[in-house]
FIRONU-296574 format. One record per residue: residue number from 1; residue in three letters; chain; x, y, z of N, C-alpha, C in turn. Coordinates in nm, 3 decimals, decimal comma. Layout:
N
R  nr rest kette     n.X     n.Y     n.Z    ca.X    ca.Y    ca.Z     c.X     c.Y     c.Z
R NUM  ala     A       X       Y       Z       X       Y       Z       X       Y       Z
...
***
This chain:
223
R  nr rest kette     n.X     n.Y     n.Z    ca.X    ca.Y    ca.Z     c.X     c.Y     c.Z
R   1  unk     A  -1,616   2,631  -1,641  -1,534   2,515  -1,674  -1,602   2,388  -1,626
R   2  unk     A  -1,549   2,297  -1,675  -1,607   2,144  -1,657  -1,533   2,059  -1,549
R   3  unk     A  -1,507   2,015  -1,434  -1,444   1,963  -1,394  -1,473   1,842  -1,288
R   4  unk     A  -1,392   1,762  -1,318  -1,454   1,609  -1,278  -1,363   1,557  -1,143
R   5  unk     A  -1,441   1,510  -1,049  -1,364   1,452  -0,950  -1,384   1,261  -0,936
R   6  unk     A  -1,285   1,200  -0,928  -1,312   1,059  -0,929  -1,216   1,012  -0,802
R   7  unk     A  -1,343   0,925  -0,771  -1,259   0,834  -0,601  -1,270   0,665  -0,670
R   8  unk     A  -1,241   0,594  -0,669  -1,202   0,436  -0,705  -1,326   0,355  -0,558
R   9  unk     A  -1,357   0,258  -0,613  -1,452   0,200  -0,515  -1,429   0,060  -0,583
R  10  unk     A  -1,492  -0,069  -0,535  -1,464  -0,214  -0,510  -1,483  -0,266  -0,670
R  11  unk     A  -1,602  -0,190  -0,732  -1,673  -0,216  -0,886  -1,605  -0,115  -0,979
R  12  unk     A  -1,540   0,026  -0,933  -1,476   0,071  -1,026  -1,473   0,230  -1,009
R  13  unk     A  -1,508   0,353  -1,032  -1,477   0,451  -1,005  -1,619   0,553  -1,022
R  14  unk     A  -1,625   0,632  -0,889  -1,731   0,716  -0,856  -1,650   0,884  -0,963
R  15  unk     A  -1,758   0,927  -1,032  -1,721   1,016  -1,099  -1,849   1,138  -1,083
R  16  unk     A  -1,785   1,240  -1,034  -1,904   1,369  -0,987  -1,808   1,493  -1,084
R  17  unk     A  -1,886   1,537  -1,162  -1,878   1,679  -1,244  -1,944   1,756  -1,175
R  18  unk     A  -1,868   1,878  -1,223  -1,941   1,990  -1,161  -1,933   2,103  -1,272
R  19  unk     A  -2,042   2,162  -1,387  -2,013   2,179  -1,492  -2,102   2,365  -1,417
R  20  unk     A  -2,049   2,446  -1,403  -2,138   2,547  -1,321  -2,186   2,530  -1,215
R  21  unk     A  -2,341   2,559  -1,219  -2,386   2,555  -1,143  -2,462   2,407  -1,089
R  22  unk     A  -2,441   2,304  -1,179  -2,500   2,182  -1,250  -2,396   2,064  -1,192
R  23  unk     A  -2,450   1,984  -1,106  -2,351   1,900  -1,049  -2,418   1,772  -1,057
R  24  unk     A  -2,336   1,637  -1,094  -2,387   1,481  -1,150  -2,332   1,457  -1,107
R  25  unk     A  -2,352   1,290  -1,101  -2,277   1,170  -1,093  -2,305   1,061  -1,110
R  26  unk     A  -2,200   0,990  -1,156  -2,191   0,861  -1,228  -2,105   0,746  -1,216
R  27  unk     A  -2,157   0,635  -1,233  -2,049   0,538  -1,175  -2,009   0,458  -1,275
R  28  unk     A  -1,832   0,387  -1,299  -1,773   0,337  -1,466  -1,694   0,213  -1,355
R  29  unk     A  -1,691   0,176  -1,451  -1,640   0,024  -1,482  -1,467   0,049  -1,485
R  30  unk     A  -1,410   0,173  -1,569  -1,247   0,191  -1,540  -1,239   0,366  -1,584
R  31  unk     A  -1,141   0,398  -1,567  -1,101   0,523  -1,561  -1,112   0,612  -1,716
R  32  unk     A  -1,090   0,492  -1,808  -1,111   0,597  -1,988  -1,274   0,555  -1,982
R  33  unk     A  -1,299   0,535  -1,968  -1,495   0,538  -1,903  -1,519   0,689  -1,852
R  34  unk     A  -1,457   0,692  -1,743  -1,531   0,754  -1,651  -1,471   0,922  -1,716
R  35  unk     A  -1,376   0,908  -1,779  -1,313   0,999  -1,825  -1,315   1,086  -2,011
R  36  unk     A  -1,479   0,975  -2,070  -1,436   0,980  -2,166  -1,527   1,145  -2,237
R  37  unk     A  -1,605   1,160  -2,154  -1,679   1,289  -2,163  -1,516   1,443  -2,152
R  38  unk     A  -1,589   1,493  -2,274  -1,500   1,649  -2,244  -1,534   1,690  -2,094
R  39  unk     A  -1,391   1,730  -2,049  -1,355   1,769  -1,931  -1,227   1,890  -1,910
R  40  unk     A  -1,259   2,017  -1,845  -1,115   2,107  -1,858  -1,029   2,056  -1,763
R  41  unk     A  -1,034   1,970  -1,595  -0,975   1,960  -1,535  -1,062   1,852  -1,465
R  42  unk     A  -0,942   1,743  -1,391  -0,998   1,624  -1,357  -0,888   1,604  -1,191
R  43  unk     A  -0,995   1,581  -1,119  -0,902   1,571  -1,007  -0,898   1,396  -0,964
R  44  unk     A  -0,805   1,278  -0,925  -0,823   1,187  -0,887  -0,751   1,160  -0,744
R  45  unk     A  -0,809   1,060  -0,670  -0,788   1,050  -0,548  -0,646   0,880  -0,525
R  46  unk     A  -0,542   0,882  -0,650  -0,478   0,848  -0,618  -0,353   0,876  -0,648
R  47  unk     A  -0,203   0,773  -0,605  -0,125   0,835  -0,682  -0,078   0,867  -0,842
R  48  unk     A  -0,010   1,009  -0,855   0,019   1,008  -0,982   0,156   1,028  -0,960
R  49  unk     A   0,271   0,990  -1,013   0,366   1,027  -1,065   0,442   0,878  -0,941
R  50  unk     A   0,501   0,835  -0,967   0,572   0,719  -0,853   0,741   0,725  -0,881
R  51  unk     A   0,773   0,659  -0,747   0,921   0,685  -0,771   0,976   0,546  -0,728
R  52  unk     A   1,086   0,497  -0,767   1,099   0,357  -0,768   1,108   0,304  -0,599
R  53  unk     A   1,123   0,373  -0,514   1,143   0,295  -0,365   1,008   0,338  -0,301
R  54  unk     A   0,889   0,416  -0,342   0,804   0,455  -0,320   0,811   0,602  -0,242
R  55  unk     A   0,892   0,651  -0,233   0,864   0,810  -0,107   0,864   0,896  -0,219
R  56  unk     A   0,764   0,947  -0,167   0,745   1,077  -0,226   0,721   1,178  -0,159
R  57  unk     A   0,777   1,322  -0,147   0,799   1,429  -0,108   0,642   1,496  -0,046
R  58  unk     A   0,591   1,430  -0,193   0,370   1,526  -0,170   0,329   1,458  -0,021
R  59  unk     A   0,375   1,344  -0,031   0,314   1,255   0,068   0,347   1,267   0,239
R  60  unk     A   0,460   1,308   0,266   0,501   1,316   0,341   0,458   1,455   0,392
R  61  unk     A   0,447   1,604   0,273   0,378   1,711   0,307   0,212   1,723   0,369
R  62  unk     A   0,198   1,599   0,309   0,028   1,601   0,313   0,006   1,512   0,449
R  63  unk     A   0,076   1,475   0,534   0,074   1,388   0,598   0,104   1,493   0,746
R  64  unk     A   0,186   1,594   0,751   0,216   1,686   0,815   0,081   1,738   0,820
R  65  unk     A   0,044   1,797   0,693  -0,126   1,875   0,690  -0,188   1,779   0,823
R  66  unk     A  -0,190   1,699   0,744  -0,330   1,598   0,823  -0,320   1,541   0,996
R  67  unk     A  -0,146   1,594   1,015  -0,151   1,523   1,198  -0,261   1,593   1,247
R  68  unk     A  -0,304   1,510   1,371  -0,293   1,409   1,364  -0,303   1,269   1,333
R  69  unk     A  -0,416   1,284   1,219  -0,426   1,152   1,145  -0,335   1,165   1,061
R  70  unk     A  -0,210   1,137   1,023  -0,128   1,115   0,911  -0,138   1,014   0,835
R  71  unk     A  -0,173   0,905   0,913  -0,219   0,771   0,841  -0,300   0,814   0,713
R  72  unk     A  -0,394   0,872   0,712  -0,520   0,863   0,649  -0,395   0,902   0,462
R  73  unk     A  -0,317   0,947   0,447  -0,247   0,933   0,352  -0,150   0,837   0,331
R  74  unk     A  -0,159   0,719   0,230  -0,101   0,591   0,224   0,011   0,651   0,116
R  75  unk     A   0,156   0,537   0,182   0,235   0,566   0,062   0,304   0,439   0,100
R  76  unk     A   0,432   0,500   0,005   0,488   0,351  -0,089   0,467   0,294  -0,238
R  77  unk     A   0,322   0,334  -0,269   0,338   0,303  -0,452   0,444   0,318  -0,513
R  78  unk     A   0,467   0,183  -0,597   0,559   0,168  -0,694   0,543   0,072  -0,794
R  79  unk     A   0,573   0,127  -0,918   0,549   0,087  -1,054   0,548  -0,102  -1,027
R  80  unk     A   0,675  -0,102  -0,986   0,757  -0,248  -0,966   0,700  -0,345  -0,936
R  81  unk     A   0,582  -0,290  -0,832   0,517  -0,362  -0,716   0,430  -0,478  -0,827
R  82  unk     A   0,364  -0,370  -0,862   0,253  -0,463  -0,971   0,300  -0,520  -1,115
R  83  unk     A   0,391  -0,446  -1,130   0,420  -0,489  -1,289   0,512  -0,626  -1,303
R  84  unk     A   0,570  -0,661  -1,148   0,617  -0,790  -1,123   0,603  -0,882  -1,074
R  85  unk     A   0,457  -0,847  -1,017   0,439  -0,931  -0,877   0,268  -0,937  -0,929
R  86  unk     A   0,239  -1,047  -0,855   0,086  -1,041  -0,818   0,040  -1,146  -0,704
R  87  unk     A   0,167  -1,133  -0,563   0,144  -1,144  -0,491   0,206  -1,087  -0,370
R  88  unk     A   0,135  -1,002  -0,286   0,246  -0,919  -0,193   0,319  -0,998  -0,109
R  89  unk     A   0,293  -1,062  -0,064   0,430  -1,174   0,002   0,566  -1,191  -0,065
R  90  unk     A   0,521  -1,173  -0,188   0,670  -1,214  -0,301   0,699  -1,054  -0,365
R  91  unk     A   0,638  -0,969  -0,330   0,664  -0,760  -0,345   0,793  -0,764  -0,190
R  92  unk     A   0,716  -0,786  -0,120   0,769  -0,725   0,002   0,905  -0,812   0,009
R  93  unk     A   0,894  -0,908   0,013   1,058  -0,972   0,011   1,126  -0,918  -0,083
R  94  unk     A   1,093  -0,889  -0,193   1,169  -0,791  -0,316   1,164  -0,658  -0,252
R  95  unk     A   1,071  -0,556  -0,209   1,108  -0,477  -0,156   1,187  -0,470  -0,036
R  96  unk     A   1,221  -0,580   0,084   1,360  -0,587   0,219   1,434  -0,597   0,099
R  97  unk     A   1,469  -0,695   0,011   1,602  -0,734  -0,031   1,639  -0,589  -0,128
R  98  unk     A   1,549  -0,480  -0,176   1,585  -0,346  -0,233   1,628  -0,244  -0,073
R  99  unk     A   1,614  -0,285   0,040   1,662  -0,188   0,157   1,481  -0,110   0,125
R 100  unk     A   1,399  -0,143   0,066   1,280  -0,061   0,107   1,131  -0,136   0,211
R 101  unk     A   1,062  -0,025   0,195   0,954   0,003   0,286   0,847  -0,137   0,231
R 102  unk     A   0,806  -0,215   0,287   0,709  -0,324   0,279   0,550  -0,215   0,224
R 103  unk     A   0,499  -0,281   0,139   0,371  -0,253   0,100   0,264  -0,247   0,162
R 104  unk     A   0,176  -0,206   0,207   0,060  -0,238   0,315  -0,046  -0,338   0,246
R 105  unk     A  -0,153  -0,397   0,309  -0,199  -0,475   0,226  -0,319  -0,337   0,159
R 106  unk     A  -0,358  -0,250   0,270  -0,409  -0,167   0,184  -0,394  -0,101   0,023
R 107  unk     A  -0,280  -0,083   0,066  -0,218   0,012  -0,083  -0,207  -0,118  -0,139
R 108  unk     A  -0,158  -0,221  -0,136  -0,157  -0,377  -0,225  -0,284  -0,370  -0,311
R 109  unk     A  -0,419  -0,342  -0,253  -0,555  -0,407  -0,289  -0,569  -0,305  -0,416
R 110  unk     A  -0,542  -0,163  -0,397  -0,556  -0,025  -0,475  -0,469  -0,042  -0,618
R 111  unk     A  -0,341  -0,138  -0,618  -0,219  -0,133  -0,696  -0,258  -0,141  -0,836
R 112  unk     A  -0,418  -0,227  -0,876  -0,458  -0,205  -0,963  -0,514  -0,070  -1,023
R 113  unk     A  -0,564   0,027  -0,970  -0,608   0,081  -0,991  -0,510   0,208  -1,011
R 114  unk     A  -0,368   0,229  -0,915  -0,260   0,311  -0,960  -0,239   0,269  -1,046
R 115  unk     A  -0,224   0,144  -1,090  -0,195   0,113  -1,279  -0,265   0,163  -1,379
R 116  unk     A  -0,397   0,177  -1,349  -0,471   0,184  -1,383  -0,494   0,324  -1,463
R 117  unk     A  -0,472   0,445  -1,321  -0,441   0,552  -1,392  -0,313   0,599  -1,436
R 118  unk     A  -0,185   0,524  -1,372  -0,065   0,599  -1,451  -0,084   0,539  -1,576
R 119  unk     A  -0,128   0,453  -1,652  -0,128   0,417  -1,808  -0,230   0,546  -1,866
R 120  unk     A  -0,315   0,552  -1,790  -0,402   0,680  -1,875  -0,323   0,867  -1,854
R 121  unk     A  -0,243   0,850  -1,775  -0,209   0,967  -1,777  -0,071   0,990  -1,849
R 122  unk     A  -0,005   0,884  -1,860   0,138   0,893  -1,909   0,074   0,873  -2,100
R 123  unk     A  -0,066   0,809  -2,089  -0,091   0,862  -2,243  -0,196   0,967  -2,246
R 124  unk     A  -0,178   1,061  -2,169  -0,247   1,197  -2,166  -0,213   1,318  -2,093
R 125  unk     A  -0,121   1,302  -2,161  -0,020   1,406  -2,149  -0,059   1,580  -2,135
R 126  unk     A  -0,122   1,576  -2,234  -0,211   1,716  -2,237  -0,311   1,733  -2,172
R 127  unk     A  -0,359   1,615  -2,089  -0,476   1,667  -2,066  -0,499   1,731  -1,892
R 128  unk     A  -0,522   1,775  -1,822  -0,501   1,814  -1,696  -0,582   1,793  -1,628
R 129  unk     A  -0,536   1,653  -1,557  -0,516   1,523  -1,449  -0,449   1,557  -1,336
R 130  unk     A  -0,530   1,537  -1,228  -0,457   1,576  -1,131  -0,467   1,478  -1,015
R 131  unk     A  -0,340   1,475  -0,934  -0,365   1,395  -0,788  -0,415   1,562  -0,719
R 132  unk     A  -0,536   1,440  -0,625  -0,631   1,532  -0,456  -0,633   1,414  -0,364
R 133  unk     A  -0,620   1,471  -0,323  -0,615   1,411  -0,161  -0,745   1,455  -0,115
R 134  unk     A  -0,902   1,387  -0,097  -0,959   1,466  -0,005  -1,005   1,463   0,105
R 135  unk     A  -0,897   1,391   0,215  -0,887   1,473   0,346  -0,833   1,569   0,323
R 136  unk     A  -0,735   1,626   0,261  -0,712   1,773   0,258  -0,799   1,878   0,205
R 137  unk     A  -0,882   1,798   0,112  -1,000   1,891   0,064  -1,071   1,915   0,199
R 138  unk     A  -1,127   1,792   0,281  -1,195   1,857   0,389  -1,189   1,925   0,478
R 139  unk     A  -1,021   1,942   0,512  -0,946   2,022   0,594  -0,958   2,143   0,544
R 140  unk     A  -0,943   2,181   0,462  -0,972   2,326   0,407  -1,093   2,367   0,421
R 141  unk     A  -1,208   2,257   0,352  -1,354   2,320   0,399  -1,388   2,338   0,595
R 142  unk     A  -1,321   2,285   0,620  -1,333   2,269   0,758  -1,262   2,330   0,837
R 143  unk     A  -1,195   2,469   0,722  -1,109   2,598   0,811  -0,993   2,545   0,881
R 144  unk     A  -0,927   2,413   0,847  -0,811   2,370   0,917  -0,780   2,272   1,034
R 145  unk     A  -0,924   2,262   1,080  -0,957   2,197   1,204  -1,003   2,054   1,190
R 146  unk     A  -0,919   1,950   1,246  -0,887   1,820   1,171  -1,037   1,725   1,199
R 147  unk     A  -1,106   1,676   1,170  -1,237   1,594   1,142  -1,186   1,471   1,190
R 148  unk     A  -1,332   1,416   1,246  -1,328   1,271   1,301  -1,294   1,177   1,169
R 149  unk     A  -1,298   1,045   1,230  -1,302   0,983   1,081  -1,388   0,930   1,003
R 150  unk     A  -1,411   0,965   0,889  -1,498   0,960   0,793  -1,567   0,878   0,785
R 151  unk     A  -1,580   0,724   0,822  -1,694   0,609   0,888  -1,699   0,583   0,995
R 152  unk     A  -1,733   0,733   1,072  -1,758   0,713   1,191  -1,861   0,775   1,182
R 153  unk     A  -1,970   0,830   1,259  -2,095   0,858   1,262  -2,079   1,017   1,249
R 154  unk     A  -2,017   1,037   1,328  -1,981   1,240   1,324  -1,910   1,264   1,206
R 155  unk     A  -1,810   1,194   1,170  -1,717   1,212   1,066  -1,792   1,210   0,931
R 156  unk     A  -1,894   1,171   0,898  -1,974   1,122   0,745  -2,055   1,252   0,729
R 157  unk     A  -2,119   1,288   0,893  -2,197   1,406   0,927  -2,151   1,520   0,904
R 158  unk     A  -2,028   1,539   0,935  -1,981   1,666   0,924  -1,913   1,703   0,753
R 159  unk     A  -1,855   1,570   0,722  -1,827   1,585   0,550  -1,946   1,599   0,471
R 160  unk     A  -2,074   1,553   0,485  -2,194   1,607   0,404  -2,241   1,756   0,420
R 161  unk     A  -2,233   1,822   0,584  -2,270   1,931   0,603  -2,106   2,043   0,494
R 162  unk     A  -2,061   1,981   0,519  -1,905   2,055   0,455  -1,960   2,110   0,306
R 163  unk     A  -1,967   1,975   0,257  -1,994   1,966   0,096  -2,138   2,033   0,085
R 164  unk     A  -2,258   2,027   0,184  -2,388   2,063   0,128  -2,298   2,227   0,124
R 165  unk     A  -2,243   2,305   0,201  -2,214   2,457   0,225  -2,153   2,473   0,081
R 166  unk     A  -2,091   2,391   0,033  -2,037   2,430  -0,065  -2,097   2,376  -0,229
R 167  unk     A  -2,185   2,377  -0,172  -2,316   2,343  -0,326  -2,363   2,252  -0,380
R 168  unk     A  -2,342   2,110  -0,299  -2,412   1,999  -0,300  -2,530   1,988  -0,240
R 169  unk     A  -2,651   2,070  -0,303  -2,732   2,000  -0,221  -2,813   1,860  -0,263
R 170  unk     A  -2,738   1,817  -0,363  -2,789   1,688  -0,398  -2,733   1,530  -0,301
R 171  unk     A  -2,672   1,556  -0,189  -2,567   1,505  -0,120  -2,642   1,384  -0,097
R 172  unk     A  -2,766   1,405  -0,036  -2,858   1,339   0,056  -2,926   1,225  -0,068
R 173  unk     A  -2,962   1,280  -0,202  -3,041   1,217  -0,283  -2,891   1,089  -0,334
R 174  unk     A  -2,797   1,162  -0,354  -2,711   1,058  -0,444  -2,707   0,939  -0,361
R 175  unk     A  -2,701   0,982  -0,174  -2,632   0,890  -0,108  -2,760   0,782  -0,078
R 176  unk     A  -2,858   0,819  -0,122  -2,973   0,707  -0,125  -2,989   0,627  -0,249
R 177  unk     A  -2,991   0,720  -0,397  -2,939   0,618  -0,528  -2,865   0,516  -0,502
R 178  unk     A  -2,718   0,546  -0,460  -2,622   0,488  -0,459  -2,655   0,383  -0,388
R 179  unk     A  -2,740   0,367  -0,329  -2,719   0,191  -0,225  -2,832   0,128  -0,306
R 180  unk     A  -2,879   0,182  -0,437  -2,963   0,072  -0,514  -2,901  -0,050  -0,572
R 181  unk     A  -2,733   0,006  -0,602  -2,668  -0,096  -0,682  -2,543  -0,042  -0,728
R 182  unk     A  -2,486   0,068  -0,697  -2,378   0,122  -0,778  -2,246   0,016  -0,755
R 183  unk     A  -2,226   0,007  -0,571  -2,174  -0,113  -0,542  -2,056   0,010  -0,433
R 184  unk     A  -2,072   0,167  -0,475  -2,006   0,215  -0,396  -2,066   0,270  -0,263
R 185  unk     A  -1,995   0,253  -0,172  -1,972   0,295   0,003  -1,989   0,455   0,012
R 186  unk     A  -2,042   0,524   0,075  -2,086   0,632   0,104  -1,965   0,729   0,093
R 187  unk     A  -1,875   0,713   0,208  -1,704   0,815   0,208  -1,670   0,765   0,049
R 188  unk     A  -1,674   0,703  -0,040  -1,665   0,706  -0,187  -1,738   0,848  -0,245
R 189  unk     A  -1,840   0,812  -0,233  -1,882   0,950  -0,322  -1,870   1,076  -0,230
R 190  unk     A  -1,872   1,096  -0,102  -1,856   1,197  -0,042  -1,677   1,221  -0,097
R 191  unk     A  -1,586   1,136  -0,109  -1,446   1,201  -0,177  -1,454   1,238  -0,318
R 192  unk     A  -1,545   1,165  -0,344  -1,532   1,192  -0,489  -1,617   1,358  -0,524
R 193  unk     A  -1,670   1,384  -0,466  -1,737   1,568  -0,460  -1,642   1,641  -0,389
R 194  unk     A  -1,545   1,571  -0,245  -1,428   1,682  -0,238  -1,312   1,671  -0,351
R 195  unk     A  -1,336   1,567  -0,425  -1,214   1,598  -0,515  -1,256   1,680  -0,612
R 196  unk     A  -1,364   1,674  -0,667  -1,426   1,782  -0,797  -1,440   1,920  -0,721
R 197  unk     A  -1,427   1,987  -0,626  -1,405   2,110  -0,566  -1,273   2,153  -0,599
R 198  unk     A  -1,162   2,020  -0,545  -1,068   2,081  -0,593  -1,002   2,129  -0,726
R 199  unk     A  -1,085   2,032  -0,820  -1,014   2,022  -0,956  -1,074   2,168  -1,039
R 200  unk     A  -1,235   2,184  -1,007  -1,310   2,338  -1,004  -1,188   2,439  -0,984
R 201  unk     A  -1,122   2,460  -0,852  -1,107   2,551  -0,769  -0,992   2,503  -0,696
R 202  unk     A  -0,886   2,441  -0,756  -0,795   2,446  -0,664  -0,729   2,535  -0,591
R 203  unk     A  -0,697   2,508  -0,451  -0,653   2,652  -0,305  -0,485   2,623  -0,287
R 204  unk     A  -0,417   2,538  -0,312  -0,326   2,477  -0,317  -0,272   2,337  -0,316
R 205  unk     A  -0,104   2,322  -0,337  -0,101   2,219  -0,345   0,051   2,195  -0,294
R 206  unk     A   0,107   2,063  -0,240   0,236   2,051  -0,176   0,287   1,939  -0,279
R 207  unk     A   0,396   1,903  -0,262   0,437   2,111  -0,273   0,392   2,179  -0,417
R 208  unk     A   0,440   2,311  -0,430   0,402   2,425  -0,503   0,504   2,404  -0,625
R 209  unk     A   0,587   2,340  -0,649   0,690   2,347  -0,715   0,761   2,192  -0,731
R 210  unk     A   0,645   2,088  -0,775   0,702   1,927  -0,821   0,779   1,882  -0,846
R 211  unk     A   0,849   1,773  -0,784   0,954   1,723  -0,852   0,867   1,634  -0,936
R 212  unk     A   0,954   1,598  -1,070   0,867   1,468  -1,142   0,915   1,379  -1,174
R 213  unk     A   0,830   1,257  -1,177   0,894   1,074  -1,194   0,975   1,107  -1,296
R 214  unk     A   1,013   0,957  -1,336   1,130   0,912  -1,512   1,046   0,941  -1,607
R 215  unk     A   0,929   0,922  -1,604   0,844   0,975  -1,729   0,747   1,126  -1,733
R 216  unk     A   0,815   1,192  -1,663   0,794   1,340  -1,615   0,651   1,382  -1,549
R 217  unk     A   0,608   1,320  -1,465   0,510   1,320  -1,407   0,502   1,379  -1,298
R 218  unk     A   0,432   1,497  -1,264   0,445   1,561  -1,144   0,395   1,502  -1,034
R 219  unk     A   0,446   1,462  -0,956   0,401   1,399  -0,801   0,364   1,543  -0,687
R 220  unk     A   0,232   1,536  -0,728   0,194   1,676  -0,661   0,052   1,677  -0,616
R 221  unk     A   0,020   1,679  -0,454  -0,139   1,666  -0,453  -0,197   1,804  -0,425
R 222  unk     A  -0,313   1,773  -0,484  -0,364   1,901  -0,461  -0,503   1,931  -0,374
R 223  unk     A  -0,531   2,035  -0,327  -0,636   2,032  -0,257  -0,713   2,154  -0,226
***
């Protein structure tokens, strides 16, 4: 099978296939780019499916996985945020005056890019798109045992040795391409190869049994 993993970066989205034994990568400008090659399964590293006050059930599971970093999984996305606003100062006062959770500026900066893919997935319906999380991908390669953080010096070290075990040995060459000009940051393409593991080979996912948004979208990560 063909299956593609994509992480989002500052210029646009890191995209690694893994078609057999045969593993690439490539960097696009937006998501029906990076997506426009035949593919059986596509894993992405943000949210899919949103709910209007932002909580979602995956998130809160995946966040349990990951103590003690729970942080490292952001939530709160909501449709609302962006489709009314395009400034978070004037979100977040709309979100107190809804009784909800303030936006981070993190997840604020990304909001394009959740737009980005719920328009491509709510018109691709058939095609099988998936939310990964991959700190949870690395947690699994890493037998359960929770990893430093990923731009830290041990943390980058131990996610390349992760991924070389599991059949990257191109790890070392991409991560020297990549600073010719792609414009993406290293933990970019290192997520973007744990997400194409998962989309290959998914081991599970929280939960097992989705609830889904107003436009039937499963809010489900996988890993």
């Amino acid at each position: 099978m063909i299956a593609v993993g994509l992480d989002g970066f500052s210029k646009g989205w890191v995209a690694v296939t893994i078609d057999g034994d045969r593993r690439t990568i490539s960097f696009h400008s937006d998501i029906a780019d990076a997506l426009a090659r035949p593919f059986d399964r596509a894993g992405i590293d943000i949210p899919i499916g949103l709910t209007d006050d932002g909580e979602r059930d995956c998130d809160l599971l995946a966040r349990v996985r990951l103590r003690p970093h729970a942080s490292r999984v952001f939530t709160g996305a909501r449709r609302w945020l962006w489709q009314q606003f395009d400034d978070p100062d004037l979100a977040n006062a709309e979100a107190v005056r809804r009784g909800q959770t303030r936006v981070s500026r993190q997840l604020w900066h990304i909001g394009p890019k959740i737009m980005e893919v719920d328009a491509l997935v709510r018109a691709n319906a058939t095609r099988d798109i998936r939310e990964v999380h991959p700190e949870l991908v690395f947690l699994r390669l890493n037998r359960g045992e929770a990893l430093p953080r990923k731009k830290s010096e041990e943390g980058d070290a131990l996610r390349c040795r992760l991924l070389k075990r599991s059949g990257f040995r191109e790890i070392d060459r991409w991560l020297i391409e990549m600073r010719i000009g792609a414009g993406a940051k290293r933990d970019d393409v290192l997520d973007a190869c744990a997400v194409a593991l998962a989309a290959r080979e998914p081991c599970g996912s929280v939960p097992e049994a989705p609830p889904r948004d107003v436009y039937g979208l499963p809010m489900q990560i996988w890993f």
